[in-house]
C-alpha positions as CSV (number, residue, x, y, z in Angstrom):
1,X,-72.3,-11.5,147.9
2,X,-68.9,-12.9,148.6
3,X,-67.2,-11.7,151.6
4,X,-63.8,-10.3,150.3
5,X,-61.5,-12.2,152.1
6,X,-63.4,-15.8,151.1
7,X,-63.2,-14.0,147.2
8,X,-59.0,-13.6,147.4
9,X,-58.6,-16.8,148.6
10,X,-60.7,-18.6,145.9
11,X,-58.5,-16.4,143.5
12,X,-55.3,-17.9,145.0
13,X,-57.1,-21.5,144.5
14,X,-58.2,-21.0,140.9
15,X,-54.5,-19.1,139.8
16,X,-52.5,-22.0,141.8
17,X,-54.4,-24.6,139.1
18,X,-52.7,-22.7,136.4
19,X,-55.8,-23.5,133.9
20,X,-58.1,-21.7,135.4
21,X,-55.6,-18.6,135.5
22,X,-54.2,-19.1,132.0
23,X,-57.8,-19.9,130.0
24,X,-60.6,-17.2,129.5
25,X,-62.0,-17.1,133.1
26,X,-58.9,-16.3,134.6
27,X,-59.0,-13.2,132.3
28,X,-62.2,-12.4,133.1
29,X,-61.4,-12.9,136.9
30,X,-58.6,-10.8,136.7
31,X,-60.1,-8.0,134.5
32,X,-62.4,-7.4,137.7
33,X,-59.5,-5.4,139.2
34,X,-58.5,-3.2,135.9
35,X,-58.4,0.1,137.0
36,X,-59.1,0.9,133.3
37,X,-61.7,-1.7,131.9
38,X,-61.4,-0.9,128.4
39,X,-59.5,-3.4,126.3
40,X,-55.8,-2.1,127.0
41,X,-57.3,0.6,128.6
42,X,-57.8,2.8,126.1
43,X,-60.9,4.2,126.6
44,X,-60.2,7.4,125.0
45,X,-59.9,6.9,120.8
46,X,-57.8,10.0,120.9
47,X,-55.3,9.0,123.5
48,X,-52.6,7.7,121.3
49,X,-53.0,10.6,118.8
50,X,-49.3,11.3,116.9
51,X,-47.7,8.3,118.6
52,X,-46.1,6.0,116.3
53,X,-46.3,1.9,117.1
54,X,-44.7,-0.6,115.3
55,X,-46.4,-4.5,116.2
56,X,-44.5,-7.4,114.2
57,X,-46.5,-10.8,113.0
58,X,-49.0,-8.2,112.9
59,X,-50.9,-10.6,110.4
60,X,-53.2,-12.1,112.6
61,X,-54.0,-13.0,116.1
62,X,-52.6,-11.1,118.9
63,X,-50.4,-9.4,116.6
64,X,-53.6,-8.5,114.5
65,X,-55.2,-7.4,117.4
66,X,-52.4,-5.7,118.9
67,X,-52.7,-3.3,115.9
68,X,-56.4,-2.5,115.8
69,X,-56.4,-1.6,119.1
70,X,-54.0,1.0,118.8
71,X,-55.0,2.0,116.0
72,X,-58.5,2.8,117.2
73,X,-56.7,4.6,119.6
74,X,-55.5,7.0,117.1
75,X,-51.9,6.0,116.6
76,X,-50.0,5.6,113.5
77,X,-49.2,1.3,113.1
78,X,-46.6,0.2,111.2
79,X,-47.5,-4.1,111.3
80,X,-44.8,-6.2,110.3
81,X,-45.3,-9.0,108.6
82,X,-43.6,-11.8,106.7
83,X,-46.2,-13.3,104.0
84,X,-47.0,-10.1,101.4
85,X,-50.8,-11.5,100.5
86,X,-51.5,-12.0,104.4
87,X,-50.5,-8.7,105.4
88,X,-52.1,-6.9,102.9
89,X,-55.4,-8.7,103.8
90,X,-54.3,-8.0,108.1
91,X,-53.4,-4.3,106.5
92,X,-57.4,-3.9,105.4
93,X,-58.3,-4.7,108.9
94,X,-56.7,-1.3,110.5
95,X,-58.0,1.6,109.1
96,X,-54.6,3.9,108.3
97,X,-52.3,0.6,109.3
98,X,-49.5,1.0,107.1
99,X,-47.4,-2.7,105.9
100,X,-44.3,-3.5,105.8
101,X,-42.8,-7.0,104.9
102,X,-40.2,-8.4,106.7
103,X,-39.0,-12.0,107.9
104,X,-37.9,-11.4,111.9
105,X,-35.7,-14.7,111.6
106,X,-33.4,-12.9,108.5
107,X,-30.8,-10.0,109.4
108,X,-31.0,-9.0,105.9
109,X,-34.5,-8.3,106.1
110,X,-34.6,-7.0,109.8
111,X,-31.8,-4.2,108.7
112,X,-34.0,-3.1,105.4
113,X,-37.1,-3.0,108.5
114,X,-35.3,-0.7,110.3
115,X,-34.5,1.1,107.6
116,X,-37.8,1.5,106.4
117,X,-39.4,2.5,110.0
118,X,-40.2,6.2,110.6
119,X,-37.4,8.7,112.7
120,X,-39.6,8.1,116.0
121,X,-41.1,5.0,117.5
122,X,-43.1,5.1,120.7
123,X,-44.1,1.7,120.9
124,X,-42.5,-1.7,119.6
125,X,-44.2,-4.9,120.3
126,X,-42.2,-7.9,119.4
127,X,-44.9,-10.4,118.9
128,X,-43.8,-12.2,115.8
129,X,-43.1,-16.0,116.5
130,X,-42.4,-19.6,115.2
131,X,-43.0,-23.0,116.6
132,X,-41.3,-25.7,114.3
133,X,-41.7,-29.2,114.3
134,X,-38.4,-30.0,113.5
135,X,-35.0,-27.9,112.9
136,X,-34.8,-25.4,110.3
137,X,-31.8,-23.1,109.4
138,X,-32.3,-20.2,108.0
139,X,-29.7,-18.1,105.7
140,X,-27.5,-17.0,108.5
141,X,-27.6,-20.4,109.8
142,X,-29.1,-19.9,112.8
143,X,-32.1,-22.1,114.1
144,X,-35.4,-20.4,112.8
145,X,-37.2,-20.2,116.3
146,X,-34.3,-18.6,117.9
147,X,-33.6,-16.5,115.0
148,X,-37.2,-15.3,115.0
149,X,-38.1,-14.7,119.0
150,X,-34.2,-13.6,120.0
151,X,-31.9,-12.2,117.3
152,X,-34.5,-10.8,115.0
153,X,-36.3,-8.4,117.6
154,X,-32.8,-7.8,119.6
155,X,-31.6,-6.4,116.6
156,X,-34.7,-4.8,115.6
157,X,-34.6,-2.7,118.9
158,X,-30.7,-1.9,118.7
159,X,-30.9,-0.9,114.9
160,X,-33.9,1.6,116.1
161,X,-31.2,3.1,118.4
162,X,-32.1,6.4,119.6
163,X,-35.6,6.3,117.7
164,X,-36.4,4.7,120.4
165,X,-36.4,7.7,123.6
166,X,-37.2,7.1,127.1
167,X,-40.8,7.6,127.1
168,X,-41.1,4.6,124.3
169,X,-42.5,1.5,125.6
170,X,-40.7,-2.0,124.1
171,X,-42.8,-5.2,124.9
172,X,-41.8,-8.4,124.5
173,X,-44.8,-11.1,123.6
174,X,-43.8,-14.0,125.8
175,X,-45.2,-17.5,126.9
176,X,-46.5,-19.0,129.9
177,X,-44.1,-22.3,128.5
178,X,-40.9,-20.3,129.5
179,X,-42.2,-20.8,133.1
180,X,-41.6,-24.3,133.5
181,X,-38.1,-24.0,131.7
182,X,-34.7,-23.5,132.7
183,X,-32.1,-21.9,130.2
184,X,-29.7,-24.6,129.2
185,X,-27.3,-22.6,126.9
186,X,-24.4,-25.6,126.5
187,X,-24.6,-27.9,123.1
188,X,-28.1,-26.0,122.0
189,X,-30.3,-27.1,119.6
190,X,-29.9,-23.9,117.4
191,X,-26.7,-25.1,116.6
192,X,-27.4,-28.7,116.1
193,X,-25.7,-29.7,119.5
194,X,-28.6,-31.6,121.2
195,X,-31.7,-33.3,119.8
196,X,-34.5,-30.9,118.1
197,X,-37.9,-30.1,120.5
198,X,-39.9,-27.8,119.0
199,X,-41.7,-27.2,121.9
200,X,-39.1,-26.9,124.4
201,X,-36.8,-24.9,121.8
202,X,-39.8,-22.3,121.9
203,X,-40.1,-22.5,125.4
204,X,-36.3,-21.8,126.1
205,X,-36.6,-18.6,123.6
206,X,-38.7,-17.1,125.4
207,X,-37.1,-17.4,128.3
208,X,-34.3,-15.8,126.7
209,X,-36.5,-12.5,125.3
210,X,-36.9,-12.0,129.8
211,X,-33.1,-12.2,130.0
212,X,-32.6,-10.1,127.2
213,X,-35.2,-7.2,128.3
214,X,-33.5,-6.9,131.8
215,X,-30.0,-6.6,129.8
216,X,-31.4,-4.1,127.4
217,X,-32.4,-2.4,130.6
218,X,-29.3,-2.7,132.7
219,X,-27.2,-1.8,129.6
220,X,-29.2,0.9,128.4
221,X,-29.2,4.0,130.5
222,X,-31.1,6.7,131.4
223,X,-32.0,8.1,127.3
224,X,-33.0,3.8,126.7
225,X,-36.7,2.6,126.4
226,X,-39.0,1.2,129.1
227,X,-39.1,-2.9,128.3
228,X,-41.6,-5.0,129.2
229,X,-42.3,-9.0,128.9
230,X,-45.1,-10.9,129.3
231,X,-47.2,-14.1,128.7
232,X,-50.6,-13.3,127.5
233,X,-52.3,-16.6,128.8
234,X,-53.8,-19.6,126.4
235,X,-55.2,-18.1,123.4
236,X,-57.5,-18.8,120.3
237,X,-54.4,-18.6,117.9
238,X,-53.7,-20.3,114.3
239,X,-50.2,-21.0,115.6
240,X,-51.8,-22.7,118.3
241,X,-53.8,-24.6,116.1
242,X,-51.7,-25.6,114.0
243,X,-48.5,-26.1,116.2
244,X,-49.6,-27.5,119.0
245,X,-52.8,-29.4,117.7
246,X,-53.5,-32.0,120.8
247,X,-53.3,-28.7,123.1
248,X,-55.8,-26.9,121.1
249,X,-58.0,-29.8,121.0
250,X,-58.2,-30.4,124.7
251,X,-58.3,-27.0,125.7
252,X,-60.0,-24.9,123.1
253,X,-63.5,-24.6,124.9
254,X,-61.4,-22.5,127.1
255,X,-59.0,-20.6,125.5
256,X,-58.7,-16.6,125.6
257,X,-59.8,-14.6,122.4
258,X,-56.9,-13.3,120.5
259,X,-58.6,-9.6,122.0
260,X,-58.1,-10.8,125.5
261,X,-54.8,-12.3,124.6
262,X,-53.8,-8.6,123.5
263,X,-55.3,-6.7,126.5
264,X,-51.9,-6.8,128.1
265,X,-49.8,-6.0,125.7
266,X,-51.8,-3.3,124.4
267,X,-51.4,-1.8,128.1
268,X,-47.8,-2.3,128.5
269,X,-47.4,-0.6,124.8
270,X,-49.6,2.4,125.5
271,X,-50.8,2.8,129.5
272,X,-48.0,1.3,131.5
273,X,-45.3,3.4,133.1
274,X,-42.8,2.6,135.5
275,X,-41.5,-1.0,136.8
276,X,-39.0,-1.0,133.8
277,X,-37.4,-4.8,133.3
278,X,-40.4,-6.6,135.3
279,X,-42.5,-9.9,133.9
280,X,-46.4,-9.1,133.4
281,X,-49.2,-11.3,133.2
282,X,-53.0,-9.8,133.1
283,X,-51.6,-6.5,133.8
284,X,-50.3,-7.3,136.7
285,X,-46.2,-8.0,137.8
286,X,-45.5,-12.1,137.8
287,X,-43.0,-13.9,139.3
288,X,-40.3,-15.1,136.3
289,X,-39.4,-18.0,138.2
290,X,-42.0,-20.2,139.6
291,X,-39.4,-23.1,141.1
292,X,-35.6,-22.4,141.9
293,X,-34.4,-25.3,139.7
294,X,-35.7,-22.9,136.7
295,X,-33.2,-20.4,137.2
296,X,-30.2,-20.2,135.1
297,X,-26.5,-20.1,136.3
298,X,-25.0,-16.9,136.2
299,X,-22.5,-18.9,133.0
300,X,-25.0,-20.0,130.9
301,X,-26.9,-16.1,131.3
302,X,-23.7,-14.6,130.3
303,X,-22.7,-17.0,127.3
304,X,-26.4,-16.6,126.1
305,X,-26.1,-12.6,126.2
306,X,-22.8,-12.7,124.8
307,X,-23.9,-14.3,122.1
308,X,-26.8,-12.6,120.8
309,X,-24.7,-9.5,121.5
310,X,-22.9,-10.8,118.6
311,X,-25.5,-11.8,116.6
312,X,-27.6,-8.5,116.8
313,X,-25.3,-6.2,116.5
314,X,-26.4,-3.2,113.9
């Protein structure tokens, strides 16, 4: 047995390595202290019984996931996603899932979304993502990564308006990337202004979906939803797979299942209350900011939010 004390500070070792906290036996380290052990903790298939959730790139993956769990759970999932013969294979998955198609990185299609989504939503889990190799525009000529992880599910979440009451639960699918970037809103990419990085470009859109949770927060008032962001760890993914090939290579021995990738948000979306605006990470509160260089000024937050003000606006 492992005196207490001696098992904390091994923790602190193996979480300070950053591998060995992101990859499957950091899950399975953390999941130790779970109050509820169940995946998400839903241990009761009842307990989300009448509650409606809507999970976009719901296709596959943690998305896919995402969907079954909550479903199992008993509530009513509407899964979001862009490719019709995908979906309606991920659709077969979840007993009583219901499909709708939608592209996150059009406004046209994110307003007929809305539109289509039922007169209460308890849960909305913005997990749909891109991670292009080079710079795509998409109709409204915005860059397809940012249109996809910031505008799309911004206006999503302000076209749901007050379907969304103050016991829903909005989470935000992150990435551990976003921790080792600082938001550099002058001459961006999106726009053409600075060389394309695929990788970075994701990276620094995720960081923007923290920013824009604690706005949606601060802005929202007392009848607003509960946000939450988080980073669900390195996962089994076909975007990872495909997107970041040498990455999955090198580390897929070790990567989380697409169930353990979900665990969190599945939590955040149907157990969590409280700590509205905060950063999670195996269902527990992380730190944002892991060096003070990666902070943003004050400008360049308040130019970002100004512009995707004006982007998602319903």
């Amino acid at each position: 047995m492992i005196p207490a004390a001696l098992h904390k500070a091994l923790g602190f070792v193996l979480d300070g390595t950053v591998v060995f906290s992101f990859d499957r036996t950091g899950y399975v380290r953390h999941a130790r202290s779970f109050a509820e052990p169940a995946p998400g903790g839903l241990a009761d298939g009842r307990a989300l019984v009448g509650q409606v959730a809507v999970v976009t790139g719901a296709n596959a993956g943690i998305g896919l996931e995402t969907s079954r769990l909550l479903a199992a759970a008993g509530a009513e999932v509407w899964m979001v996603c862009r490719d019709p013969a995908r979906g309606v294979a991920s659709v077969a998955k979840v007993p009583g899932a219901r499909l709708v198609i939608a592209d996150m990185s059009s406004r046209i299609d994110v307003r007929r979304l809305a539109a289509a989504l039922p007169e209460r939503v308890d849960m909305l889990v913005h997990n749909a993502g891109a991670l292009a190799d080079k710079r795509v525009m998409t109709a409204d000529g915005l860059e397809t990564t940012f249109a996809t992880h910031v505008v799309g599910p911004t206006m999503l979440t302000r076209l749901l308006g007050g379907r969304l009451g103050p016991s829903s639960r909005v989470v935000w699918v992150s990435s551990g990337g976003m921790l080792t970037q600082r938001l550099r809103w002058g001459g961006q990419p999106w726009t053409g202004g600075r060389r394309f990085d695929g990788v970075v470009t994701y990276a620094q859109c995720k960081r923007m979906q923290l920013l824009i949770a604690e706005w949606l927060v601060e802005s929202g008032g007392a009848l607003s939803p509960c946000h939450a962001t988080m980073h669900p760890g390195w996962v089994e993914t076909a975007g990872v797979r495909t997107s970041l090939p040498t990455f999955h290579r090198l580390t897929r021995s070790i990567l989380r299942s697409p169930v353990q990738g979900a665990d969190t948000v599945v939590w955040l979306a149907a157990a969590w209350r409280g700590e509205n605006g905060r950063f999670w990470f195996d269902r527990a509160p992380a730190k944002p900011y892991w060096f003070s260089w990666t902070r943003e000024s004050s400008a360049e937050r308040k130019a970002m939010l100004e512009t995707v003000e004006l982007l998602s606006r319903p």
